[in-house]
C-alpha positions in Angstrom: 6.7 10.2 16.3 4.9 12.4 13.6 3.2 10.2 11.1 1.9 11.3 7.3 -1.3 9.8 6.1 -1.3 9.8 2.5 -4.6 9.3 1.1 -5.2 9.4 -2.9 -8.4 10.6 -4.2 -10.3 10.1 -7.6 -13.9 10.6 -7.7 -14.5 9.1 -4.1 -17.5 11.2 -3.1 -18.9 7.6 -2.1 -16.3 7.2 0.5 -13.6 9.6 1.0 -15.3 10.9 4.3 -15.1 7.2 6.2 -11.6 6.7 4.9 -10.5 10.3 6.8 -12.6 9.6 9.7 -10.7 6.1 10.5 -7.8 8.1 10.5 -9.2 10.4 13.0 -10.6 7.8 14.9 -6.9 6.2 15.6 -6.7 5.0 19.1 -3.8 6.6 21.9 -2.5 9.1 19.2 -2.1 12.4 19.9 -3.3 14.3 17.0 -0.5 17.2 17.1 1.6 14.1 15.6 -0.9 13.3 12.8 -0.5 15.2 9.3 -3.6 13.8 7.3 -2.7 14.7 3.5 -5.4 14.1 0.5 -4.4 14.0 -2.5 -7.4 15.2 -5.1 -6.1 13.5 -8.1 -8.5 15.5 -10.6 -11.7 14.2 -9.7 -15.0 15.7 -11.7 -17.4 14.6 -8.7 -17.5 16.5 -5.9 -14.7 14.6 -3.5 -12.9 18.2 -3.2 -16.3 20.1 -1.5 -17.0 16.9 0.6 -13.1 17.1 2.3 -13.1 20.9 2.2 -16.4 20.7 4.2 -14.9 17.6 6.7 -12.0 20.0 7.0 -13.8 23.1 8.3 -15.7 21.4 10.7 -13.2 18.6 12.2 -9.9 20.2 14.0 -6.3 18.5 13.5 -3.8 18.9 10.8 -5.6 18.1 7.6 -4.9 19.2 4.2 -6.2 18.6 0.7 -4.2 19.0 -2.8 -5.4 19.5 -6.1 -3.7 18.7 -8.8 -4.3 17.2 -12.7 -5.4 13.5 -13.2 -2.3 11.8 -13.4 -2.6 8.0 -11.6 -2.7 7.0 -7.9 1.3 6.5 -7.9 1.5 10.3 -8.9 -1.0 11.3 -6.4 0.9 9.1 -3.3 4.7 10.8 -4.8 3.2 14.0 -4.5 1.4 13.0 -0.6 4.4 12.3 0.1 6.9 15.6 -1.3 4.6 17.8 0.6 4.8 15.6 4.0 6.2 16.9 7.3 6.4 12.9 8.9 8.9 10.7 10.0 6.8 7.9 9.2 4.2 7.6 5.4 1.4 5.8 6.0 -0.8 5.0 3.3 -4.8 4.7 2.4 -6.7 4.4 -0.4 -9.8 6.4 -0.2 -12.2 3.4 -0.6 -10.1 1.6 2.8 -11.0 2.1 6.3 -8.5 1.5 9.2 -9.7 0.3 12.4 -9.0 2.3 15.7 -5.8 0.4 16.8 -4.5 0.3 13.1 -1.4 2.5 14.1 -0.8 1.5 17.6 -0.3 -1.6 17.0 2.3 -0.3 14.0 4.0 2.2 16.6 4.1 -0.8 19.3 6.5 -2.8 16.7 8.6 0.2 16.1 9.0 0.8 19.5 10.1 -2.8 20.2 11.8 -3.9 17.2 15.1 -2.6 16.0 15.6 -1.1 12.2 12.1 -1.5 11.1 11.2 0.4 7.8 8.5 -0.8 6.9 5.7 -2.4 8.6 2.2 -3.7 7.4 -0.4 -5.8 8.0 -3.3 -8.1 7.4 -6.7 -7.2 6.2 -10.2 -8.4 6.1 -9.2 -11.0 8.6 -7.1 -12.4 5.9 -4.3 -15.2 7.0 -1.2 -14.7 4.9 0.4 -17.8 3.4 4.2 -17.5 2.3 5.4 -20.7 0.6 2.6 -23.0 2.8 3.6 -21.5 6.1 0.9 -19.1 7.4 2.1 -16.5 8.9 0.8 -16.0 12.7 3.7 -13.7 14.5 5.2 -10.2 13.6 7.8 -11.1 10.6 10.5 -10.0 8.7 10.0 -10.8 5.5 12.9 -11.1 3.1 13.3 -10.4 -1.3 12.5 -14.0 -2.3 9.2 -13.8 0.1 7.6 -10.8 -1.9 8.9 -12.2 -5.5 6.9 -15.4 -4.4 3.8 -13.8 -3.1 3.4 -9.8 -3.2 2.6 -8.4 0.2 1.7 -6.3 2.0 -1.7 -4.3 0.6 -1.2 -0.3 -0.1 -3.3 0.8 3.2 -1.8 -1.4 5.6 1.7 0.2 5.1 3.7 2.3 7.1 6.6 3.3 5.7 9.8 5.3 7.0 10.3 8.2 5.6 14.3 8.6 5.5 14.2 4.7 3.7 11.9 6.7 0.6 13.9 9.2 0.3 16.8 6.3 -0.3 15.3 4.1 -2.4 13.1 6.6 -4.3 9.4 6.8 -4.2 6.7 5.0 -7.0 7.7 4.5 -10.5 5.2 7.0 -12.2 5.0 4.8 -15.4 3.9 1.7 -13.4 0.0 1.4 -14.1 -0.1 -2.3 -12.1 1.8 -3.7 -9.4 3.4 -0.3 -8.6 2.8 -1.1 -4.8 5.0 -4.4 -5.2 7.7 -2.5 -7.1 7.9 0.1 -4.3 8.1 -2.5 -1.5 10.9 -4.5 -3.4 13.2 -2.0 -3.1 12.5 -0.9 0.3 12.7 -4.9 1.4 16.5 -5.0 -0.2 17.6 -2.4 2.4 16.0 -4.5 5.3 14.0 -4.2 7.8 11.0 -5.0 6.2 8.0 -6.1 8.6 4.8 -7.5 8.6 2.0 -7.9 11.4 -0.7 -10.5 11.4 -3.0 -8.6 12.8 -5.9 -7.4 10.4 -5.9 -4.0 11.3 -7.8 -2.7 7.7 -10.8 -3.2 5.9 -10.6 -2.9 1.8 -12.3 -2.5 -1.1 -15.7 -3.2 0.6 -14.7 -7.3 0.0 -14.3 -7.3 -3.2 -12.2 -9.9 -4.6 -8.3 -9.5 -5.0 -7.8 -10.2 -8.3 -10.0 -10.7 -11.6 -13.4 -8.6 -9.8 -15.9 -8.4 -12.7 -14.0 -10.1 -15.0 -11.2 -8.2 -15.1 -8.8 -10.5 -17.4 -7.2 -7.7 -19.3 -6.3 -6.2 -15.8 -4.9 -9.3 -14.6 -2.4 -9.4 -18.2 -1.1 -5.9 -17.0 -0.7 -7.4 -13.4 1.0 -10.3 -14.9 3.6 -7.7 -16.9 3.8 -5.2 -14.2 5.0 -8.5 -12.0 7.7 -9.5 -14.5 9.1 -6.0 -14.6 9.6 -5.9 -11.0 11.0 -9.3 -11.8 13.4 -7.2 -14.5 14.3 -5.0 -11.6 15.5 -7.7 -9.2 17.6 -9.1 -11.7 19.5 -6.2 -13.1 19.9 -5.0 -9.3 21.3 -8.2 -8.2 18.5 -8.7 -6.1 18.2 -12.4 -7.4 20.1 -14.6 -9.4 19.8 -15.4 -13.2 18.6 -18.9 -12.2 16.0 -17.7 -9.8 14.9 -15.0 -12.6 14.3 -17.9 -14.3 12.0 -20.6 -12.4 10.7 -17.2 -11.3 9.5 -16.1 -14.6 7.8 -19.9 -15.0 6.1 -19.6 -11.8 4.7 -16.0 -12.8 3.7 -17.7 -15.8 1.3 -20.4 -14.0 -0.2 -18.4 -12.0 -0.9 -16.2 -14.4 -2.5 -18.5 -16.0 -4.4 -20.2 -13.2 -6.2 -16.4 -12.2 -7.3 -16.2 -16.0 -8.7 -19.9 -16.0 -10.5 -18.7 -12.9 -11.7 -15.3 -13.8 -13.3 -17.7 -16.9 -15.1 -20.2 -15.1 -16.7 -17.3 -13.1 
């Protein structure tokens, strides 16, 4: 099983280096089934000498490509055009995986029939889907992900053959591209997820509204009602379900802002 590690890169001279090294670091895989691709997605620090240098001195199949600054979901479509994989796996360049990361993603495969997709927890995170915490491998269905987007970006691992179906990111998404991407792939089944925190992200920082972000969280909040859009007009869900939907968007919404405030 050949996997593609896609790995976007903006200015991440801070951290690119222990992001690629986790991915060498993976546990009982051989590395002739490894494709490590970084994506340099015009960065004006010096993230491009730093891989070039890990590159001439580490063996394995790594690569880097430049191209213009266009967005991370420009940088992953691109990762993922030039990859040789049966399998995408994805990590941002500020993410670390630990050792077993994709063992414990090829054990699944191996043992489950018609998995796609398959991610899992981070920072020793327990995942919730409407009150029931999720504590064995599951399939998760349309409904689960339009309640409560999951999985993070660098726990996926994604089949290739079920991209090139569905398609790959919406270019002109700036927020919530990830939960967009994982609708679509959901609605042709298959779509897994593993309890076991297998990545570490964002050095802790928090998931939503970090430093005040409020204006980010109002493009989160219309990112998540297009996706919502999207179900609707591809019969995903019903007009009804659109509807209490589009309510429950709304209240949360407004709940993360009223935190972000008292902060």
């Amino acid at each position: 099983m050949k996997i593609s590690v896609v790995i976007p890169a903006y200015n991440s001279s801070s951290t690119i280096i222990k992001s690629i090294s986790s991915v060498k670091n993976q546990k009982l895989i051989d590395s002739t089934d490894l494709e490590i691709i970084i994506v340099n997605d015009g960065s004006t620090d010096n993230t491009e000498y730093l891989v070039r240098e890990y590159i001439s001195n580490n063996s394995g199949n790594i690569v880097i490509i430049n191209k213009d600054n266009g967005g991370v979901s420009s940088a992953r479509n691109l990762g993922i055009k030039e990859s040789t994989g049966e399998w995408i796996a994805f990590l941002d360049s500020d993410d670390e995986w630990l050792p077993n990361k994709l063992q414990k993603q090829i054990d699944v495969i191996n043992s489950t029939h018609g998995v796609n997709f398959i991610g899992c927890a981070r920072n020793n995170e327990v995942l919730s889907v409407l009150g029931r915490k999720i504590e064995t491998l599951y399939e998760a269905s349309c409904h689960d992900l339009l309640v409560k987007m999951f999985p993070q970006t660098s726990t996926a691992l994604v089949r290739k053959d079920i991209l090139n179906i569905v398609g790959y990111y919406d270019e002109t998404m700036t927020h919530s591209e990830d939960g967009e991407l994982w609708l679509r792939i959901c609605a042709k089944g298959g779509f897994y997820y593993l309890p076991n925190s297998l990545v570490m992200t964002g050095n802790g920082k928090d998931n939503f509204g970090h430093s005040g972000l409020s204006a980010n969280l109002n493009k989160m909040y219309h990112g998540n009602v297009k996706i919502l859009k999207m179900a609707l007009q591809n019969k995903i869900i019903s007009y009804w379900k659109y509807f209490i939907l589009r309510i429950f968007y709304g209240l949360k919404h407004l709940r993360r802002i009223l935190i972000v405030k008292s902060r």
